[in-house]
N, C-alpha and C positions, 0 to 999 in steps of 0.2 A: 136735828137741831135747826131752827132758823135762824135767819140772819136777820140784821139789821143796815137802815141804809141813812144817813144825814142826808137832808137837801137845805137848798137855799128858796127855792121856787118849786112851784107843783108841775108847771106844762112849759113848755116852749124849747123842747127839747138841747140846750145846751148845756156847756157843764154845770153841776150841780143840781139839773133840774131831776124831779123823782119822774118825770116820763123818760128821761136821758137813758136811764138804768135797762141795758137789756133783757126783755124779757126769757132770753134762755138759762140767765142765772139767776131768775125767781121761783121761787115753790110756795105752795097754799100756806098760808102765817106768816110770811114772813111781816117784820115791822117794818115803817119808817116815821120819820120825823122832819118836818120842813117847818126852817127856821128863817122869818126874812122882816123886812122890818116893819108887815101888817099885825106880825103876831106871832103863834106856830099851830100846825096842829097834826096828828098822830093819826098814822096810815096803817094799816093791816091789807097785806097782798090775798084775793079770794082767787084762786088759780081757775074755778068755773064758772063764773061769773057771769063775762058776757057783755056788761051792761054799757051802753052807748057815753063816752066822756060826756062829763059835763063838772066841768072846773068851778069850785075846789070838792066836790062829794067826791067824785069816779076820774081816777085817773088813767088815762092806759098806755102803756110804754109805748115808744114810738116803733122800738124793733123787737123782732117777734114777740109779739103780744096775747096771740091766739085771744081765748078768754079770760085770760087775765089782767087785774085791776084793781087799781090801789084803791080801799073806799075808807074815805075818812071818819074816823071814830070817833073823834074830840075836836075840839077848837080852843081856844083859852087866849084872849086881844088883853 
């Protein structure tokens, strides 16, 4: 089963942020949602990913991260 994660912000690693979230308690699907007051928009963790951040598409946790990375599925302002 995956999990799910609320945030407030996508990067800047403090609390609430979805980079904050360490990466040895994520697995491939998990969801998230970052909610702030641009808008929100709906994250799916890809565990082999890889792919280099770049804020808001790819996010990637600050600790242990390996290839894993949130990549954003939706947007809705």
């Amino acid at each position: 089963m995956n999990n799910f994660y609320p945030a407030t912000a996508t990067i800047g690693g403090g609390s609430g942020a979805l980079d904050a979230i360490d990466g040895a308690l994520l697995t491939d699907g998990d969801g998230a949602i970052v909610i702030n007051a641009s808008g929100f928009g709906i994250y799916r963790l890809n565990a082999t990913s890889g792919a280099s951040e770049s804020d808001p598409d790819v996010v990637s946790p600050d600790t242990n991260a390996g290839d894993k990375r949130w990549l954003l599925l939706s947007v809705l302002t």
